[in-house]
C-alpha positions as CSV (number, residue, x, y, z in Angstrom):
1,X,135.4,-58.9,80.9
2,X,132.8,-61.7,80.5
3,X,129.3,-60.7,80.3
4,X,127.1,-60.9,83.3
5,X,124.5,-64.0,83.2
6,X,120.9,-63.1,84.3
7,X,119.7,-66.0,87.1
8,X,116.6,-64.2,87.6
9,X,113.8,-67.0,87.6
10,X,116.2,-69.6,87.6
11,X,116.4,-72.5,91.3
12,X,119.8,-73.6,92.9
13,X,118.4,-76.0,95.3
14,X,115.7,-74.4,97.3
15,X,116.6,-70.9,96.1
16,X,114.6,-69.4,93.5
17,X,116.5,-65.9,92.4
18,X,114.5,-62.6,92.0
19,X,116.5,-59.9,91.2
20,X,120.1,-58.5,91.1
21,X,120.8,-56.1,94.3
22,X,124.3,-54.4,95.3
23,X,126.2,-56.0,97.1
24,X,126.6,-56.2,100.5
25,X,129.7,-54.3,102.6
26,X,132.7,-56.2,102.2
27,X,131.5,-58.9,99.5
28,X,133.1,-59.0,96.2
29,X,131.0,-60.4,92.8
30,X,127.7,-60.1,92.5
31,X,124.8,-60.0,94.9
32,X,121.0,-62.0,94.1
33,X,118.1,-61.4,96.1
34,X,117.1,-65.1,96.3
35,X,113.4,-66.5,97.7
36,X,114.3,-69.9,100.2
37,X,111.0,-72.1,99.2
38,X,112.0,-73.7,102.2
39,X,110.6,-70.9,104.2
40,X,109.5,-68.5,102.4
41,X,111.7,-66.0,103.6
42,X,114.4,-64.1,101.6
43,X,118.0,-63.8,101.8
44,X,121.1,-61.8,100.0
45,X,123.5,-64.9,98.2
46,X,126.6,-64.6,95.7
47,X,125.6,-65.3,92.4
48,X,129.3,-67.7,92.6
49,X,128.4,-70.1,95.7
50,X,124.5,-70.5,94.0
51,X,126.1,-71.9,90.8
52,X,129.0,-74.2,92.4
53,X,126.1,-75.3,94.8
54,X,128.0,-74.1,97.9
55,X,124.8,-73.3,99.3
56,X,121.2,-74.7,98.4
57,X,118.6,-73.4,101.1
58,X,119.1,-70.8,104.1
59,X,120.3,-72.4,107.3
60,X,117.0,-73.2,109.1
61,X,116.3,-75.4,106.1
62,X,119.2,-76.9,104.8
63,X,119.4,-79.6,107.0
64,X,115.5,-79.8,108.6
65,X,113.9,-82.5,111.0
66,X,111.0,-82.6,108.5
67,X,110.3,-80.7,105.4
68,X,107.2,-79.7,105.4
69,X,107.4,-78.5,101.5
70,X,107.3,-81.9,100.5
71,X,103.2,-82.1,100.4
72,X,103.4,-78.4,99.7
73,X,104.7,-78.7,96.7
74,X,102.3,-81.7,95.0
75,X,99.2,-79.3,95.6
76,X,97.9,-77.9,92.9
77,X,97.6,-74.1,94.3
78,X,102.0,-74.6,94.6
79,X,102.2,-75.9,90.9
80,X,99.7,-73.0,89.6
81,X,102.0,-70.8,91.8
82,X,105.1,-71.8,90.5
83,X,104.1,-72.0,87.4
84,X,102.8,-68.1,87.2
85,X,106.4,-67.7,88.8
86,X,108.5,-69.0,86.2
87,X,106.3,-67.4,83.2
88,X,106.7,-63.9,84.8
89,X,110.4,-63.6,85.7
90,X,112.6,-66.4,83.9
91,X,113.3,-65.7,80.6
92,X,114.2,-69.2,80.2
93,X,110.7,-70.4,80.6
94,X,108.7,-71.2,76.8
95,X,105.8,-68.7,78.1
96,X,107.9,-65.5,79.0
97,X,107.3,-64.2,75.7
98,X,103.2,-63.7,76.5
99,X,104.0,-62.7,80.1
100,X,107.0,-61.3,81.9
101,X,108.3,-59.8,78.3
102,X,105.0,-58.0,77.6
103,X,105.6,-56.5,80.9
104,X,103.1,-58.5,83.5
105,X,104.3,-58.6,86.8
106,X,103.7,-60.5,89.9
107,X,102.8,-58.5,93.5
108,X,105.7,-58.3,95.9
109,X,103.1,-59.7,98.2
110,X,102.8,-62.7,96.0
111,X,106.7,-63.7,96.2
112,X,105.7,-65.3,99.1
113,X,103.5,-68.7,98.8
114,X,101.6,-68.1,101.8
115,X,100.7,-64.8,101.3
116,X,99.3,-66.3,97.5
117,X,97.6,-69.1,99.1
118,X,95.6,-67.0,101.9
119,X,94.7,-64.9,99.0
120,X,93.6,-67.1,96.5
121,X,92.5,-69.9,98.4
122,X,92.1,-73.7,97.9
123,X,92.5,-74.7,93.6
124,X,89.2,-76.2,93.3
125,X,90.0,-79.6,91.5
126,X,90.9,-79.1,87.5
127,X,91.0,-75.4,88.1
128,X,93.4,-73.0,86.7
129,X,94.5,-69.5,87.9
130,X,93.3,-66.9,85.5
131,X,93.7,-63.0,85.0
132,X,90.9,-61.3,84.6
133,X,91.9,-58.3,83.3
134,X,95.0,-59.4,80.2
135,X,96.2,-56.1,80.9
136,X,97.3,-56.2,84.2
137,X,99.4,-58.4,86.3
138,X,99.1,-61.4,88.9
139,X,97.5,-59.4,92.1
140,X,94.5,-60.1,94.8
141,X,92.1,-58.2,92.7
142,X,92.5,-59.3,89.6
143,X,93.0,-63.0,89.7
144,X,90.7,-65.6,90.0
145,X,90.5,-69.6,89.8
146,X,88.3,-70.5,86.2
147,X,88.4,-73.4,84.2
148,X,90.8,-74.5,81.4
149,X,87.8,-73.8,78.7
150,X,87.2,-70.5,80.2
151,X,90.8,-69.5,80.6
152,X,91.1,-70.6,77.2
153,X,88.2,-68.2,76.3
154,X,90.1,-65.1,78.0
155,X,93.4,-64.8,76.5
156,X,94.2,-62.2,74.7
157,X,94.3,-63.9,71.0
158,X,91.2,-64.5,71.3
159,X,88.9,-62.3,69.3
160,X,85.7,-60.6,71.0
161,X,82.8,-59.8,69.2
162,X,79.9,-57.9,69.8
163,X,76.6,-58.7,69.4
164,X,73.1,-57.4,70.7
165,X,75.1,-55.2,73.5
166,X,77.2,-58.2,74.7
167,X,80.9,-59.0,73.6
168,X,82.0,-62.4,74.2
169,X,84.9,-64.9,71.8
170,X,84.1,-66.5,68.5
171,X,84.0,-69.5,70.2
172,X,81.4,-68.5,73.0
173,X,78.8,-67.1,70.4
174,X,79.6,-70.5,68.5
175,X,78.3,-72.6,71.7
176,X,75.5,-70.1,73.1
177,X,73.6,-70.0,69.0
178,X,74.5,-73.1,67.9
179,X,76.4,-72.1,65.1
180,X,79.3,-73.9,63.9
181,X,82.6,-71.7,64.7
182,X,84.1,-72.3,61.3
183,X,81.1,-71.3,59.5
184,X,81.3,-68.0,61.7
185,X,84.9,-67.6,61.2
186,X,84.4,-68.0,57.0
187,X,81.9,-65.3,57.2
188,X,83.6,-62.6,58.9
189,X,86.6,-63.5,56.5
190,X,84.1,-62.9,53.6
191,X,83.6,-59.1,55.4
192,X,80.1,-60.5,57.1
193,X,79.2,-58.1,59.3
194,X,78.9,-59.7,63.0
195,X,75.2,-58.6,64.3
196,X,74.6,-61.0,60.5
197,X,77.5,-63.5,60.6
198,X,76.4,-64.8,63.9
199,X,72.2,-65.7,62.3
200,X,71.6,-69.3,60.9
201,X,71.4,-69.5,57.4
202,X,73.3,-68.8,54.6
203,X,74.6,-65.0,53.9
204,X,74.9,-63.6,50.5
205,X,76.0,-60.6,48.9
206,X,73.3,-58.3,47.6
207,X,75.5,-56.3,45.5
208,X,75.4,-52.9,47.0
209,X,77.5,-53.4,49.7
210,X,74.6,-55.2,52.2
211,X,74.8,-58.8,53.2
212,X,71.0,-60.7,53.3
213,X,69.9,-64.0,54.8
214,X,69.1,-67.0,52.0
């Protein structure tokens, strides 16, 4: 019996596939829940006829007047959306590993590019779509459009620290004290601690476990 192939994330025409659901009454193999992007409206297909490309878009939109997802997808609110698709549920895809295998999700509401786009909003030009809390997944109330630097700023590798009541990256204290990063970076290494690794100057090592400005 040969193993069963996952096509979750993966696009046969104008089908993007979900998930795996029974199958209806009556059909034999096995059953995809598949989005149309056509229309945004989803439909039941064999997992057979979307690989031998017996059917590429639901009916209303396989053989359209005009296609109205033409200018759709150039926007950048469809790329950002497509993109957040394909790093959630296709395993395929060089970001799953920081997303849809550490377990963040996307909103059933948010299958639908409509429904994302009333949401969200216009992309504000060189905007990206950012998460504001790391821990959670792509919803209403925790997304928001930022900048690449400040997207940059929020992932998760990024180290906070902690400084006169405020925690912000490495490379935030860098820019708001004028401090070179590096030279921040070398003194935590050195076991600097941070209220002292982020003054101007040179630190040294008193000897009795205390770090001094020189």
């Amino acid at each position: 019996m040969r193993a069963l192939v996952d096509l979750s994330g993966r696009t046969f025409g104008k089908w993007l596939v979900l998930r795996r659901v029974p199958n209806p009454r009556g059909k034999r193999g096995t059953s995809w829940q598949c989005l149309c992007q056509g229309c945004n409206r989803k439909f039941i297909r064999l997992g057979e006829s979307l690989k031998q490309g017996q059917t590429h878009a639901c009916r209303s939109c396989a053989h359209p007047r005009t296609d109205p997802e033409i200018w759709v997808s150039l926007t950048s609110e469809y790329k950002r959306w497509r993109a957040m698709i394909r790093r959630t549920i296709n395993p395929a895809d060089k970001d799953y590993a920081d997303y849809g295998a550490r377990g963040i999700k996307i909103c059933r509401r948010w299958l639908v590019f409509d429904n994302f786009l009333a949401d969200m909003g216009r992309c504000p030009p060189g905007m990206w779509l950012e998460r504001i809390d790391n821990s959670r997944g792509y919803e209403p109330k925790n997304c928001r459009w930022t900048t690449p630097k400040a997207n940059n700023r929020n992932k998760r590798s990024n180290r906070l620290i902690e400084f006169q009541g405020i925690k912000l990256p490495l490379r935030a204290w860098a820019e708001k004290l004028h401090i070179n990063r590096t030279v921040i970076e070398r003194r935590l290494k050195r076991g600097v601690p941070a209220h002292m690794a982020l003054r101007k100057g040179c630190m040294s090592n008193s000897g009795d476990g205390t770090w001094r400005k020189t």
